[in-house]
N, C-alpha and C positions, 0 to 999 in steps of 0.2 A: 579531491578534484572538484573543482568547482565550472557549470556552465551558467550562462545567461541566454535567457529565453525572451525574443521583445516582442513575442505573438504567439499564440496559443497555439498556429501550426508550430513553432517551434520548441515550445513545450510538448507537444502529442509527439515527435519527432525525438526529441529526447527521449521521452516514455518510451515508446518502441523498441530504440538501439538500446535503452538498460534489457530492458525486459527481456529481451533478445541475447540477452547473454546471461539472464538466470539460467538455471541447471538444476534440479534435485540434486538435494547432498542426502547421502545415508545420514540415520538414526533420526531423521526427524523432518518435518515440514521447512519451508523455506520460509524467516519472515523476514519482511522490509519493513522499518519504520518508517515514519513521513511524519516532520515536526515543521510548525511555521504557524504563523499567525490565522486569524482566520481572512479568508480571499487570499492567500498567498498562492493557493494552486496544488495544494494536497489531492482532490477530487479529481481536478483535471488532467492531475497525473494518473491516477486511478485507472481515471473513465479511457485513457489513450492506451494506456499499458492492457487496458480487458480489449480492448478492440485490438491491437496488435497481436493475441494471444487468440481471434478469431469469437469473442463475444459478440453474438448478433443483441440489435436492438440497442436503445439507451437507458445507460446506467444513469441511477439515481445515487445520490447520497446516503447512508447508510446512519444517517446521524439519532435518527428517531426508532428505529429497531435496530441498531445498533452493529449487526452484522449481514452480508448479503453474499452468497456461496452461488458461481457460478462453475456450471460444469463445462469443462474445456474436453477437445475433442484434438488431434491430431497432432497433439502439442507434449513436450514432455513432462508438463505438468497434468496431472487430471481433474482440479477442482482452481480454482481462486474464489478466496475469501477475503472480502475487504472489507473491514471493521474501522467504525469511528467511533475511539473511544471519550470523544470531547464531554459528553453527558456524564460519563461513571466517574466514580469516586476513590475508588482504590479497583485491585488488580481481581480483589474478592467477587468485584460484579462480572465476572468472565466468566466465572465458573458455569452458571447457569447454561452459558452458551456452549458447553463441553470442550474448551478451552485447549483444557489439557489432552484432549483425544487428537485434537485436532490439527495439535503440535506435532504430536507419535507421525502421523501419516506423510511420509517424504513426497509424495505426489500432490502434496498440497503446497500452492503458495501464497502464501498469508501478506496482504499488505496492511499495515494496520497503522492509521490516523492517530495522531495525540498520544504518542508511547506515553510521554507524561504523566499521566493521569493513571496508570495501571501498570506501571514502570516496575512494581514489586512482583508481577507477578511473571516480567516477561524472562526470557534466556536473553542472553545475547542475539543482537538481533544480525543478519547476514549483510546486511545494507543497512544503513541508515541515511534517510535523504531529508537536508532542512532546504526549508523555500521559505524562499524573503520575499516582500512585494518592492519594485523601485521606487522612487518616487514619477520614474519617467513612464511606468508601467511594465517595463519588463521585471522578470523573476529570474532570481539568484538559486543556482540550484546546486549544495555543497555534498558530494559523498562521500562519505565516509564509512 
């Protein structure tokens, strides 16, 4: 499925309606990829999807410590964890971050930035969402 976003309200607006139809699945955390250029709108999907999920305050990018775990409240998730992995090198640099614990917990939901780069160490992921930049400025937004 593919949408087109020509303003960041309607990118925030997208993020929402997905987000809004996650669910915990048994045996494990939930994760979404987010693949795209850099500025194509990975974060601001992010930052829409925590705030539909009732994150107070603003989210930062995650790119320089690498992960940032908020606790969700009322929601049927109880944590989101958004990781950029644009920095690491292989799937080896997750481990530190207890990676693998973190996958175990189905009340987690993982968005994680740049599968690419750490691709070896991921499962299959539950969503996978690529963002294009237009040239007229809106974003191409493909799920899969």
């Amino acid at each position: 499925m593919e949408q087109v976003a020509d303003t960041i309200m309607e990118l925030s607006s997208h993020a929402a309606e997905f987000v809004r139809g996650l669910h915990p699945r048994e045996g494990g955390a939930t994760l979404v990829t987010l693949s795209g250029e850099l500025g194509a709108g990975k974060t601001a999907f992010v930052k829409a999807a925590a705030k539909a999920l009732g994150v107070a305050g603003e989210l930062t990018s995650p790119t320089f410590v690498i992960q940032k775990n908020y606790p969700l409240s009322g929601q049927a998730f109880s944590q989101l964890i958004h990781i950029d992995a644009y920095r690491l090198k292989s799937g080896a640099e997750l481990a530190p971050l207890h990676f693998d614990e973190t996958l175990k917990q189905a009340d987690n939901l993982i968005m994680l930035e740049w599968p690419e780069m750490v691709q070896d160490a991921l499962p299959g992921a539950d969503a996978h969402i690529t963002f294009a930049a237009n040239q007229d400025g809106s974003r191409t937004l493909t799920y899969a």
